[in-house]
N, C-alpha and C positions, 0 to 999 in steps of 0.2 A: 065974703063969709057965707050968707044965703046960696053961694053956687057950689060953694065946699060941701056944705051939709048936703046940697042935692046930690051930688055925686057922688057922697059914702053912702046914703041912701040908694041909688041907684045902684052900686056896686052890690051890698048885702042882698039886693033884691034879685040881683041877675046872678051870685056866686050865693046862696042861703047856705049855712054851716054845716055840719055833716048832717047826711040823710039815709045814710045809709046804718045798717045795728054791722056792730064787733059780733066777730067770733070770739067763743068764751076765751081762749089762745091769744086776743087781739088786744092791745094797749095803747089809747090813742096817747102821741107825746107831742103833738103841736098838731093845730090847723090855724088857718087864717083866711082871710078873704085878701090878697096883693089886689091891686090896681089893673091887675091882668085875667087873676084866673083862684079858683079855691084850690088851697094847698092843707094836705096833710099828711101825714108822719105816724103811720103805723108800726108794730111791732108785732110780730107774731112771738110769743113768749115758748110754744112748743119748737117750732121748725126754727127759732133762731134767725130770724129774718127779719128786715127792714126795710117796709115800701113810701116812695110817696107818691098819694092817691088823692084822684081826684070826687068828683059827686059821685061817679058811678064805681059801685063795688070792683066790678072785675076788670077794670080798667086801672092801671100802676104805669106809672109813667120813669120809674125806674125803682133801681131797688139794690139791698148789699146780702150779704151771709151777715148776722153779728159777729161771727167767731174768724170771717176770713172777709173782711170789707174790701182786698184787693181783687176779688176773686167776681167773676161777671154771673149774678143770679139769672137776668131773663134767657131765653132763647132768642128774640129780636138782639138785644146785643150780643149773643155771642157771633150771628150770622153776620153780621157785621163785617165783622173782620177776613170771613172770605174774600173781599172786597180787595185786599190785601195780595190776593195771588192775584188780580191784572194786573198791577204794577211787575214792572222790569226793573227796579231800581231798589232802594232803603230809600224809603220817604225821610225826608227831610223837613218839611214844613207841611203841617195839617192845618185843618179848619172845623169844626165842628159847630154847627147852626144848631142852638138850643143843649141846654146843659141837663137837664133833670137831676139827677141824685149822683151828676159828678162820673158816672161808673167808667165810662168807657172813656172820655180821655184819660182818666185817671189810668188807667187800662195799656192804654198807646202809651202813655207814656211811661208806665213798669218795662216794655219790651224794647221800646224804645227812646231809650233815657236821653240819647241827644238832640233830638225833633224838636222842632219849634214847633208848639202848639197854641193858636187862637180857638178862643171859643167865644160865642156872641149868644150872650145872653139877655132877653131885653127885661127878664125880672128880677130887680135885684132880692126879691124875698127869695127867689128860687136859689140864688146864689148863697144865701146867708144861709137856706137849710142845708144844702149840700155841704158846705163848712162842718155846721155843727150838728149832723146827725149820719155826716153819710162818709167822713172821714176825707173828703174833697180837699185839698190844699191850694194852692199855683205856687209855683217856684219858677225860678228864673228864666225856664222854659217853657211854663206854660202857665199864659194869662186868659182870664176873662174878662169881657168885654162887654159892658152892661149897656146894649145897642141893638135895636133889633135887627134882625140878622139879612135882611134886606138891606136896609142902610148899610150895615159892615161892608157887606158883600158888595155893593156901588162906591164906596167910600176904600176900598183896601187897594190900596199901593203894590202889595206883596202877590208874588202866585204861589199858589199850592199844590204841591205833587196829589195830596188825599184832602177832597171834600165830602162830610160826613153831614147829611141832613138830616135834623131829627128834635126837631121845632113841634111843640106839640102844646095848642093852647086848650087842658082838659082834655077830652079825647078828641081832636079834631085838628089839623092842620091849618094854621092862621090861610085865606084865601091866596095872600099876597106873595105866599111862599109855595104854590102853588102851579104859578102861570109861567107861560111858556116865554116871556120876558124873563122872570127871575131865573127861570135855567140857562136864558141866555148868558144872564150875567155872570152867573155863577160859572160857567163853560171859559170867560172870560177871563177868571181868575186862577183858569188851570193851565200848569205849565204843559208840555209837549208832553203827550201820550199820559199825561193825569187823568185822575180818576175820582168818578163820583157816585156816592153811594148814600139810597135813601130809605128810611123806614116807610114804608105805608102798612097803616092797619086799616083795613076793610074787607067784609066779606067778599068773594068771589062767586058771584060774579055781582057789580050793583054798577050806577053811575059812575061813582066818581073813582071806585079802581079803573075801570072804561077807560075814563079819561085820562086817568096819571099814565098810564099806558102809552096811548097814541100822544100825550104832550112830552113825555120823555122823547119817544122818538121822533118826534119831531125836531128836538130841540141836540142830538144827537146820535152821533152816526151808528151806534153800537148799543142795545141796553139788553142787563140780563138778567134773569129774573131766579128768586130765591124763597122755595114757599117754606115757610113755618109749620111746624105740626105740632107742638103743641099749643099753638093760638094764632089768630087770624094775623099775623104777621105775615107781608114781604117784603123781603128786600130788594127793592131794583140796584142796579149797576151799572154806572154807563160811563162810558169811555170816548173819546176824543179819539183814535183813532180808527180809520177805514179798514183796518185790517182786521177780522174778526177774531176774537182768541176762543179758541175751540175749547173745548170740552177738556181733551185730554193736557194741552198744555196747562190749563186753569188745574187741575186736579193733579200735576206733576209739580207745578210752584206752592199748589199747598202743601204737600209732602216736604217739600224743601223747606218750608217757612218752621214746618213743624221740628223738621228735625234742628234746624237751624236756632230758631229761635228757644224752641222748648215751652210753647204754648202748652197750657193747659185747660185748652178747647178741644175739640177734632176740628181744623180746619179742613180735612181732606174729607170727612164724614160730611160737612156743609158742603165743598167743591160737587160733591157728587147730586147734590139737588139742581146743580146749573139746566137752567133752561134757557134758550133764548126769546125775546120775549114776542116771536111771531108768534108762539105757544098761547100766549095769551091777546095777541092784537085783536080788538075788531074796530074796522075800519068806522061803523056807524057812530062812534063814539066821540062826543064833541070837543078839541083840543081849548082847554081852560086857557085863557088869556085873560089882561088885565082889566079888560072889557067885558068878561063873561067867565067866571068861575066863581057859580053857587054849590059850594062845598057844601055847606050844612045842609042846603037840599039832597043833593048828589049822593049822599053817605045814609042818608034811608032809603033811597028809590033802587029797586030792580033794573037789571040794564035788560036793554032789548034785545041783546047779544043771546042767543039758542043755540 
């Protein structure tokens, strides 16, 4: 009993409750301290919007329209789905590492109502808001998986044409999902010529982009890179096979996707951000392993990259 109380003390201590002030616009409708990370449930009452956020203001780790909850609010999720034109095939079975506010599998599976979709979520408080504020369901296609996404991913039987990483404890990528082990594993899990796609938020240039950098390519034959403009999102892309997909092929399957599907993103508008990621490689840059990946340092320091 004495090691319970230390450890909800200890939680409140390291998660303290909101610290940041609403905009007069702003309606807080749920925070809490989970066993993982502080969660809360904003409303913007002017723009009709719905985020949840963590301590720091301008950090949203997902978010819906009220008036159109199907619909992808960020920019990091809508780049996402570029991801989409490497594949040669209709995905069949996805993966998504970390759930946030539900949006994007929710998302994959509007377009693509037959996909088998896992998602591996290790909070289950993040799971219950996504339910009940972000219009998040599972149905017979697509479950979640209250496991951290490490474990799934060592533990999963199954391969996945699309792996979608986007694990995000506060604003900071847990270490362990990180290293160039878990991408091994993850690479493992991909069927022939699958594909995997990850958010990273970090300024350019610091540490530990540096590093997710040269640990991707390390850990894969092909990575490519996707910058955000309106917020320090990218998206890397990396792919299993040796053959590189150019620019204009990548930018000709989004056009397809669009016409095809009837997304209401620009897919082709993303395709045309494609860069490959020598664009951003520098070699000085130390590849994170399970032995050495100080993310929370990483993510304020300036890289030595000029």
């Amino acid at each position: 009993m004495a090691k319970t109380r230390y450890l909800l003390f200890f939680i409140v201590i390291l998660f303290p409750l909101r610290g940041f002030a609403l905009e007069p616009s702003e309606k807080l409708l749920f925070e809490k301290n989970s066993l993982y990370q502080y969660i809360s449930v904003i409303e913007d009452t002017v723009r009709k919007e719905r985020y949840v956020r963590n301590q720091k203001k301008e950090y949203a780790q997902g978010g819906i329209y009220v008036n159109a909850p199907d619909k992808l609010l960020y920019e990091f999720t809508q780049m996402v789905f570029v991801s989409l034109a490497f594949l040669e095939r209709e995905p069949q079975d996805a993966l998504f590492v970390g759930l946030g506010a539900g949006a994007m599998p929710k998302y994959f599976s509007r377009y693509y109502p037959n996909a088998n979709i896992d998602v591996a979520e290790i909070d289950p408080d993040m799971e219950a808001v996504a339910q009940k504020y972000f219009s998040f369901k599972e149905n017979e296609r697509m479950k979640v998986h209250v496991d951290d996404g490490r474990l799934f991913v060592k533990r999963a039987r199954k391969k996945y044409d699309w792996i979608v990483l986007d694990a995000y404890q506060n604003d900071y990528i847990p270490f362990h999902l990180t290293t160039l082990e878990f991408l091994k594993e993850v690479k493992s899990r991909l069927k022939d010529d699958g594909v995997v796609v990850s958010n990273i938020t970090a300024p350019f240039r610091n540490k530990f982009f540096d590093s997710m950098v040269m640990t991707y390519r390390k850990a894969f034959p092909a990575v490519y890179i996707f910058k955000g403009r309106k917020s320090a999102n990218f998206i890397f892309v990396a792919t299993t096979g040796s053959r590189p997909a150019g620019r204009a092929a990548v930018e000709a399957r989004a056009a397809k996707l669009m016409a095809a599907k009837k997304f209401d993103i620009d897919l082709e508008a993303f395709a045309a951000r494609y860069e490959l990621s020598d664009a951003y490689a520098w070699e000085g840059a130390r590849v994170l392993t399970d032995d050495f990946a100080p993310v929370n340092l990483y993510q304020h320091q300036k890289s030595g990259a000029r």
